[in-house]
C-alpha positions, -999 to +999 in steps of 0.1 A: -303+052-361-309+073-388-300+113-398-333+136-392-325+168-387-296+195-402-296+226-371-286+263-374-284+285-340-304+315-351-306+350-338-341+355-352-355+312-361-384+324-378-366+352-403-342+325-410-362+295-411-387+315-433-355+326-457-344+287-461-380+270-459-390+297-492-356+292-509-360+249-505-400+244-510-402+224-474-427+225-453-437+242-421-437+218-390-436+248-365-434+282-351-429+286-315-405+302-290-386+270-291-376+274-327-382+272-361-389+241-380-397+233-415-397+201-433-373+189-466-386+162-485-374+136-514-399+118-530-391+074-524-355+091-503-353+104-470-369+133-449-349+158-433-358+187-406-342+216-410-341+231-370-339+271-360-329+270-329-330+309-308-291+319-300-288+351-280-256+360-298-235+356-332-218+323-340-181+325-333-167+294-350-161+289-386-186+272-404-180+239-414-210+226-424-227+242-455-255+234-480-246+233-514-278+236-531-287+225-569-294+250-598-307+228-621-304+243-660-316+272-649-289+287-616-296+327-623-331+321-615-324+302-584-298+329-574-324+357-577-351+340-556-320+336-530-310+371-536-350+386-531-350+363-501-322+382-482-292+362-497-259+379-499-223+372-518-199+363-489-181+395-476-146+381-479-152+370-518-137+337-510-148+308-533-162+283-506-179+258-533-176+253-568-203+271-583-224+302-568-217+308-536-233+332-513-249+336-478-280+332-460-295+365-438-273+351-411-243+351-429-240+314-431-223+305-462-238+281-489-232+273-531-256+270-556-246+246-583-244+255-619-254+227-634-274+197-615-279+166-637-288+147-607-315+170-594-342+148-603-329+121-575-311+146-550-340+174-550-332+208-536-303+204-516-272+181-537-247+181-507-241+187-468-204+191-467-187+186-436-153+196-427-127+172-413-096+168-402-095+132-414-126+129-443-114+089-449-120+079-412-152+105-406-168+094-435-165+056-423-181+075-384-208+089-401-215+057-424-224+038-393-239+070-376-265+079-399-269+042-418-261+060-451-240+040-476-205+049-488-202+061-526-179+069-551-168+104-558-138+118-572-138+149-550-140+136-511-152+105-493-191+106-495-224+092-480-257+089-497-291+074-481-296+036-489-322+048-512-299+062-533-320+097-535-312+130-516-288+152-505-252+137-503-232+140-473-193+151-484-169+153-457-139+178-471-104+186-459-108+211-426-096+248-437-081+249-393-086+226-365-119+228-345-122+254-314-138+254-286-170+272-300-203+254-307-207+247-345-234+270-360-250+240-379-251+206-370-266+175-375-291+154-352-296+117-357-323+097-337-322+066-324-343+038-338-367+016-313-343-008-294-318+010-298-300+012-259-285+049-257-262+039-234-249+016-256-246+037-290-225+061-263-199+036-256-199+026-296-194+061-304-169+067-282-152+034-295-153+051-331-136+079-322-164+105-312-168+118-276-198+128-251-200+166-239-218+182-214-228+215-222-245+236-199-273+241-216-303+227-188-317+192-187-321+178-223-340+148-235-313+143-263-274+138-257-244+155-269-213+146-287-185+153-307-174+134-341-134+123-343-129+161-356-148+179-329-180+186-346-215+186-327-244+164-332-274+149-312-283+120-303-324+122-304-345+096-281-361+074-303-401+077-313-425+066-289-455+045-308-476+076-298-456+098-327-454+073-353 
């Protein structure tokens, strides 16, 4: 298995995909009723599709996932292409990140950091943090989930891919417990070729996670929870055909 794409429920996917795919560099993949998809890339590290997918109302749950992106030398700049993008501070003025923080044309809240030594090997985005209401045990979940390695880090337990480039996935202490309403981002992981799904559903249950069944139509991808509640996908794996 491996982590491929990071999803946000979108009023509008295109204004919003548009908005992130400008801010990040990536790349279009599509454009379609469907949703919104455009493509983040780290040269020798991993790829990862960021997913608009059309909501037909407002998120209702807290965030707890967010981007923290990197500023490099230079985070003004950055913060003014954000800003001309449709960025906004965060109505409550509540530090959410060290650094800058604001919010996308959404209102989903992410940081800019003010300085980014390691942009060179983590490229545009320098963390996915997670919120949890255990990080030690979900960061030991997600290891196995995604395949990325456990790291050191003197703020929270911490995941990087096994080529030791990209975005770093930091799983922080929960601000409140998980409700009952769908996160506004989440994260999908596919499932490599001979891989048995039913299988990686008993594991994950085993580790702590659960299966749901929304009612959201027949799916060719399954639904679960991680030991703190939080949504992901489990994609089919590649046929040969999409290679």
């Amino acid at each position: 298995m491996e982590l491929e794409n990071i999803v946000f429920d979108a009023l509008d996917p295109r204004l919003l995909g548009m908005f992130w795919q400008d801010l990040l560099g990536c790349t279009q993949l599509s454009d379609s009723a469907e949703g919104f998809e455009t493509r983040l890339g780290v040269a020798s590290g991993p790829t990862l599709d960021l997913c608009f997918q059309p909501v037909g109302h407002p998120p209702a749950e807290h965030q707890r996932l967010r981007l923290r992106l990197n500023g490099g030398s230079i985070p003004e700049r950055v913060m003014t292409t954000a800003l001309d993008l449709g960025a906004s501070h965060p109505v409550n003025g509540q530090s959410i990140e060290p650094g800058l923080d604001l919010s996308d044309p959404q209102g989903n809240a992410f940081s800019i950091n003010e300085g980014s030594p390691d942009q060179h090997t983590s490229g545009a985005v320098a963390a996915i943090t997670i919120e949890s209401a255990s990080p030690a045990r979900d960061v030991e979940f997600w290891a196995w989930l995604s395949g990325w390695d456990q790291v050191k880090s003197e703020t929270s337990p911490t995941l990087l891919h096994p080529s030791g480039r990209g975005p770093r996935m930091e799983f922080i202490k929960q601000r409140s417990p998980k409700t009952a309403s769908k996160n506004r981002i989440h994260l999908d992981v596919r499932l490599s070729r001979g891989d048995d799904p039913d299988r990686v559903a008993a594991d994950i249950t085993t580790r702590g996670g659960v299966e749901i069944h929304p009612d959201w139509g027949t799916l060719p991808w399954r639904v679960y929870q991680d030991p703190s509640g939080n949504e992901f996908c489990v994609l089919p794996a590649h046929s040969r055909s999409n290679d």
